[in-house]
C-alpha positions in Angstrom: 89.2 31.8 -82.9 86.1 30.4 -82.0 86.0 26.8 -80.2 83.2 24.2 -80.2 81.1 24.8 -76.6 81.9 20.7 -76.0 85.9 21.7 -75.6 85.6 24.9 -73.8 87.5 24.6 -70.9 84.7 27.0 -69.1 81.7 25.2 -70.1 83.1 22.2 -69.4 83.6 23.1 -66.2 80.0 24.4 -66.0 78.8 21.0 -66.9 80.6 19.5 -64.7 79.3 21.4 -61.8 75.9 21.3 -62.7 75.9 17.6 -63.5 77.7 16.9 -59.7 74.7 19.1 -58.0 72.0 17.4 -59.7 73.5 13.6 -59.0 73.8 14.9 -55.2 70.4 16.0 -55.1 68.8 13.1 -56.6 71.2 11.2 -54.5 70.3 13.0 -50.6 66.3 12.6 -51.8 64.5 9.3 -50.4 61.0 9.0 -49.6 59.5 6.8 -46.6 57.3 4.4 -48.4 55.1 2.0 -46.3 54.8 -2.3 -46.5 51.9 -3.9 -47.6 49.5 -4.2 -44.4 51.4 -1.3 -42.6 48.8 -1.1 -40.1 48.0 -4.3 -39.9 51.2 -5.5 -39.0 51.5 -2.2 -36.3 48.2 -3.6 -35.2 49.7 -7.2 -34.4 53.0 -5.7 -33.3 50.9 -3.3 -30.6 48.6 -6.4 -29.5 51.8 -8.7 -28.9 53.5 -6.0 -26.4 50.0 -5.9 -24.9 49.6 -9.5 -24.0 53.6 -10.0 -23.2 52.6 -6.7 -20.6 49.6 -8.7 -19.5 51.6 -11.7 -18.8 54.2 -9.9 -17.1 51.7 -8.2 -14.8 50.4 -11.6 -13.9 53.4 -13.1 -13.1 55.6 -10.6 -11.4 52.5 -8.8 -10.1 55.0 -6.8 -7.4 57.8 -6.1 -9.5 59.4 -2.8 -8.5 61.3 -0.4 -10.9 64.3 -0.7 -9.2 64.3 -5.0 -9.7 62.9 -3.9 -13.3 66.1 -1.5 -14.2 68.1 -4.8 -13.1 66.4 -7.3 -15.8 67.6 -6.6 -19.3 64.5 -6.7 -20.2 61.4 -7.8 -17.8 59.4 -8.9 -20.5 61.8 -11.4 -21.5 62.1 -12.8 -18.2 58.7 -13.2 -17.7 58.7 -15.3 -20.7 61.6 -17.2 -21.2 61.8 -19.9 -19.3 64.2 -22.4 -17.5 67.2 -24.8 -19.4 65.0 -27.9 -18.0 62.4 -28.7 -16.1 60.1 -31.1 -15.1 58.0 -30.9 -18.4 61.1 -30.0 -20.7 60.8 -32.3 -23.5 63.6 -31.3 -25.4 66.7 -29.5 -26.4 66.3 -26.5 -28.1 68.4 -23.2 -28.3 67.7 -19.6 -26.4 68.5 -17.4 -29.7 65.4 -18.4 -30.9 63.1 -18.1 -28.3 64.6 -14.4 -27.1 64.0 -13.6 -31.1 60.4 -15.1 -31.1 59.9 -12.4 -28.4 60.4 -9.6 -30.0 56.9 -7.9 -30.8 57.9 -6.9 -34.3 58.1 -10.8 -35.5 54.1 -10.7 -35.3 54.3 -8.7 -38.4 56.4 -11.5 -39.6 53.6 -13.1 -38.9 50.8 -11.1 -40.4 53.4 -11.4 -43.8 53.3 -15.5 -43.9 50.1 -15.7 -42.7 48.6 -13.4 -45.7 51.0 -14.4 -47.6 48.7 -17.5 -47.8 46.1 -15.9 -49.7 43.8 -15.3 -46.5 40.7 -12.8 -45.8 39.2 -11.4 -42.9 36.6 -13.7 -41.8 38.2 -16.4 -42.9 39.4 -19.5 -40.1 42.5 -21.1 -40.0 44.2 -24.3 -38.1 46.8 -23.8 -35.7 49.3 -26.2 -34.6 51.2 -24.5 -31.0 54.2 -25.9 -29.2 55.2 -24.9 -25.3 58.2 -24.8 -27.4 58.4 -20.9 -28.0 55.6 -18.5 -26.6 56.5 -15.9 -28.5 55.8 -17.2 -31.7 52.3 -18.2 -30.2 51.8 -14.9 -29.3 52.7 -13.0 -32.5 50.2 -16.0 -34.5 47.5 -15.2 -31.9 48.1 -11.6 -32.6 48.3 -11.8 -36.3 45.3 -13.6 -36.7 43.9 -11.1 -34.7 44.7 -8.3 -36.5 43.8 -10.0 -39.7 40.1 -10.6 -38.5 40.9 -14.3 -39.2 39.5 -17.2 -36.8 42.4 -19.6 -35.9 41.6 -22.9 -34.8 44.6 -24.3 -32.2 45.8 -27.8 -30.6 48.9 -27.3 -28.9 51.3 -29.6 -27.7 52.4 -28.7 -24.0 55.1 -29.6 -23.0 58.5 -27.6 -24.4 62.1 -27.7 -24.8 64.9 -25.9 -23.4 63.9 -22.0 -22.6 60.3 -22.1 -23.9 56.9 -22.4 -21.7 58.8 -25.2 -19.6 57.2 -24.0 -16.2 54.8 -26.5 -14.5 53.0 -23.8 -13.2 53.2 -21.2 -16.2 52.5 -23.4 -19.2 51.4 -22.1 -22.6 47.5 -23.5 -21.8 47.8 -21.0 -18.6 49.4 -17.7 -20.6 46.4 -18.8 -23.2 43.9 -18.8 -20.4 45.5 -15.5 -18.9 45.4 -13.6 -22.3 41.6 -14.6 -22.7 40.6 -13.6 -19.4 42.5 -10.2 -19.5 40.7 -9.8 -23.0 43.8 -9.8 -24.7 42.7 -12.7 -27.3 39.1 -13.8 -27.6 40.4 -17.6 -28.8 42.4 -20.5 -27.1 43.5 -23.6 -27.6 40.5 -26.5 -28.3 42.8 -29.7 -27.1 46.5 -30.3 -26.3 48.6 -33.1 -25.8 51.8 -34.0 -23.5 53.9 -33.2 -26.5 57.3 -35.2 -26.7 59.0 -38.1 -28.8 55.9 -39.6 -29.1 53.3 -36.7 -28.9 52.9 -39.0 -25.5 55.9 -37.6 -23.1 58.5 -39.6 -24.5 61.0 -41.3 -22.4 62.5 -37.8 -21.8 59.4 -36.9 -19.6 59.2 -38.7 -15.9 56.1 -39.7 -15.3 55.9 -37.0 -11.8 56.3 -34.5 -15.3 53.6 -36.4 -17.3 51.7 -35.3 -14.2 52.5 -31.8 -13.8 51.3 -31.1 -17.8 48.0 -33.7 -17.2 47.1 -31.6 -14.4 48.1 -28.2 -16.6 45.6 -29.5 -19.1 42.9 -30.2 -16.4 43.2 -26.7 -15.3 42.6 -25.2 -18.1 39.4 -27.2 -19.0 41.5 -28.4 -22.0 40.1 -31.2 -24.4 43.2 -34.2 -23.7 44.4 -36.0 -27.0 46.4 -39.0 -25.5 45.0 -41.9 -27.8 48.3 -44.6 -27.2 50.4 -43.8 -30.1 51.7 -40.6 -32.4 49.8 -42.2 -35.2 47.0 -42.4 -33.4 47.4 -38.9 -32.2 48.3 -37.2 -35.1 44.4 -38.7 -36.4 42.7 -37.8 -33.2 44.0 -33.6 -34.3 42.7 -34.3 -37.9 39.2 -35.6 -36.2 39.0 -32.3 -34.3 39.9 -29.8 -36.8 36.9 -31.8 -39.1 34.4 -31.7 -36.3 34.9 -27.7 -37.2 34.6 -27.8 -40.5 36.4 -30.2 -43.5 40.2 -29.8 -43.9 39.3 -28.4 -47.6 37.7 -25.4 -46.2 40.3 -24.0 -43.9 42.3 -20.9 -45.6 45.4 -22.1 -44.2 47.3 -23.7 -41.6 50.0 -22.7 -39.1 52.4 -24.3 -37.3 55.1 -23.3 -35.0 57.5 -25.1 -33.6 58.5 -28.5 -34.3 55.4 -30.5 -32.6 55.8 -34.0 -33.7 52.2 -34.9 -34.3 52.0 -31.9 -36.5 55.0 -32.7 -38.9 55.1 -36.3 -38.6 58.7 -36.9 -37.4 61.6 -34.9 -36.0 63.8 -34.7 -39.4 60.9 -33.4 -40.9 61.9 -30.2 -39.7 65.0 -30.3 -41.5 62.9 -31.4 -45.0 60.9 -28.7 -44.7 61.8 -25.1 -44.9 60.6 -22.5 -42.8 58.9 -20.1 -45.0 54.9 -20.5 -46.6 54.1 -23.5 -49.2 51.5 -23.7 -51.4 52.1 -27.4 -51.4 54.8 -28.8 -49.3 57.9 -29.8 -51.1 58.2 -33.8 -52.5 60.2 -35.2 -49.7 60.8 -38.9 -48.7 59.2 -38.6 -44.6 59.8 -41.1 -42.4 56.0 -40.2 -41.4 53.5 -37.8 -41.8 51.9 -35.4 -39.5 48.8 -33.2 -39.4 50.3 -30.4 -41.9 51.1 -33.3 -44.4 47.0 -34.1 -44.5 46.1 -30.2 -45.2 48.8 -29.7 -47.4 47.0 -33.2 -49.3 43.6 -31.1 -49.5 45.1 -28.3 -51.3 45.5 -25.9 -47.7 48.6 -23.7 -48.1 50.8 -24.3 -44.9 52.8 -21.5 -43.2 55.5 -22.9 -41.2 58.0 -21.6 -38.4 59.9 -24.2 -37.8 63.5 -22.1 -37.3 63.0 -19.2 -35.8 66.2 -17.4 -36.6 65.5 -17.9 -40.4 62.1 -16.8 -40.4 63.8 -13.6 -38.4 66.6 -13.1 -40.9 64.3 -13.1 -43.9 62.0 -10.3 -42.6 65.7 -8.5 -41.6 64.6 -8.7 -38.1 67.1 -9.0 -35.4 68.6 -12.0 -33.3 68.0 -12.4 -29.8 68.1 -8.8 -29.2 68.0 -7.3 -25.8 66.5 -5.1 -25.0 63.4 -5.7 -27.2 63.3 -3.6 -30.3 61.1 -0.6 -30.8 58.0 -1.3 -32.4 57.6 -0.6 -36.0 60.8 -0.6 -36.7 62.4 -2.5 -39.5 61.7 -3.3 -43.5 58.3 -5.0 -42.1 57.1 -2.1 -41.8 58.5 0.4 -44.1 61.7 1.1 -46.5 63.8 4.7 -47.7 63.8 4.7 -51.6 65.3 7.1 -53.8 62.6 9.6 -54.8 61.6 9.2 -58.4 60.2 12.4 -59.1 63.3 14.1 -58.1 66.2 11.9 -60.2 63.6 12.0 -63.2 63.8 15.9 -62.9 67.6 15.7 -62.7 68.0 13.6 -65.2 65.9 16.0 -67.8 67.8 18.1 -66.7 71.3 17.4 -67.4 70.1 15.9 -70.8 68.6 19.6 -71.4 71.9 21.0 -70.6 73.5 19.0 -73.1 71.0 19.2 -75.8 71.5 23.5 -75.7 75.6 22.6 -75.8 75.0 20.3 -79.0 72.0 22.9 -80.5 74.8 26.0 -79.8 77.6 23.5 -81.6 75.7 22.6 -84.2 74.7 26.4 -84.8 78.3 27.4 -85.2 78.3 24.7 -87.5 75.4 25.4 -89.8 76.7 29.5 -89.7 80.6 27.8 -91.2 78.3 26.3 -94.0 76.3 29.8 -95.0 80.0 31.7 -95.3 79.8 33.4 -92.2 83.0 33.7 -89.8 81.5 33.1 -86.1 84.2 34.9 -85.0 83.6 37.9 -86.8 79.9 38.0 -85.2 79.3 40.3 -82.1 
């Protein structure tokens, strides 16, 4: 007797079969697709290794391989510096500066930053801390390999495990990195940093010295005008000698520099990430990224590290550094399209013929003919 194709016990089995290789090929397929700015963020990525190299070389000019093989990572100790020192300002926690060092977070970077609607040619304001060098680095480099102009004050001195080094502050890695060509741009002014944007009662006044005389060294423009108020006006002055606020394409600030958020709970009210407009808070004050933010400037802002790091799925305080390009910054598997659209034609083909050879048998029942009788 003849039986419907969609009971056979053989064709179901075919089915079956078929349908199971054509899930497992559409389901072993993925294609490597690329991030927006993929070489752009390489770019930024390759020009932060660079300067951390440079910086290396200059300060552990005789450092042999053997010593080398014996530092998790030599890069990292050049860079990372002491729990407290004479210009330490502040607490502040070692994950973050260790993950700011990684070279992949200046494609973080190169995200936020032209996230902000930015174009080459374009200048930005900077706001720098001694806080965490690495994060200076990868917004040097992103702005670099944007072709964007950035326009930095930095605050010198740092807390816990950042540029904390009398001798090695961030004003002398900036200096380094422009005279080793690594960065055509520095800093235009800088500050003691602090409580106070003055030192703050943290800072003795033998450290008050040691960043005075860091920013004399550097032929740095000094902003020390006898209050943070008074400070936080004297940054909006310079940024306006430039050009008006209204014209910058952005502005960027790392680290929790209290002239450029107004007041350290700030932090805490606003969320690392880019704002077109920064969220209604009530501040106890105002700082320099409050004023852009009034004349319509998108602010990126790093304020946590680690959460800027998580969003971009790049690693925490990894040691040894990571490759570079490595990541979901850079590129992502997806399924490929092309092939699960074939499979799926497919295995509705296959079960279009089953219904058409049904539904045949069918039509042959209504004409008088036996199917079973046909050869």
């Amino acid at each position: 007797m003849y039986r419907p194709t969609i009971k056979s016990n053989f064709w179901l089995g075919a089915l079956t079969v078929a349908f199971l290789l054509l899930y497992w090929w559409a389901e072993s397929n993925f294609i490597t697709v690329r991030s927006s700015n993929f070489e752009v963020k390489l770019t930024a990525a390759r020009t932060m290794l660079k300067a951390m190299e440079a910086l290396q070389s200059y300060r552990l000019p005789h450092l042999s391989r053997t010593a080398a093989r014996e530092i998790a990572d030599p890069l990292v100790f050049t860079l990372l510096g002491e729990k407290d020192s004479p210009i330490t300002t502040d607490e502040g926690r070692i994950d973050d500066k260790i993950t700011a060092l990684n070279p992949n977070f200046a494609a973080a970077m190169v995200d936020m930053i032209a996230s902000t609607g930015v174009e080459r040619g374009d200048t930005v304001a900077v706001l720098l801390t001694g806080s965490i060098p690495g994060a200076n680095i990868a917004t040097y480099a992103a702005c670099q390999a944007l072709g964007i102009v950035p326009v930095a004050i930095t605050s010198v001195g740092s807390s816990w495990w950042g540029a904390n080094s009398a001798d090695f502050t961030w004003l002398d890695m900036e200096r380094i990195l422009s005279e080793k060509g690594v960065f055509p741009f520095r800093s235009i002014a800088a500050s003691l940093g602090g409580a106070d944007d003055q030192g703050g009662l943290r800072l003795s006044d033998a450290g008050k010295e040691m960043i005075l005389e860091a920013i004399q060294r550097n032929e740095m423009t000094l902003i020390r005008e006898g209050s943070l108020a008074s400070n936080v006006s004297a940054r909006i002055a310079l940024f306006e000698r430039i050009m008006p606020l209204n014209r910058y394409q952005a502005v960027v600030n790392i680290g929790g520099g209290i002239a450029a958020i107004g007041h350290r709970e700030n932090g805490k009210l606003i969320p690392s990430g880019v704002h077109r407009y920064l969220p209604a808070r009530n501040y106890p004050s105002r700082g320099v990224i409050h004023s852009f933010s009034d004349q319509s400037v998108p602010v990126a802002h790093v304020y946590d590290v680690v959460a800027v790091a998580q969003s971009y799925h790049l690693p925490v305080s990894a040691l040894p550094l990571p490759h570079i390009g490595t990541g979901d910054l850079f590129s992502s598997e997806r399924y490929n399209l092309t092939i699960a659209a074939i499979a799926a034609v497919t295995m509705l083909a296959l079960l279009a013929v089953v219904k058409y050879l049904d539904r045949l048998h069918y039509k042959w029942r209504e004409d008088g003919v036996d199917p079973d009788t046909l050869v």
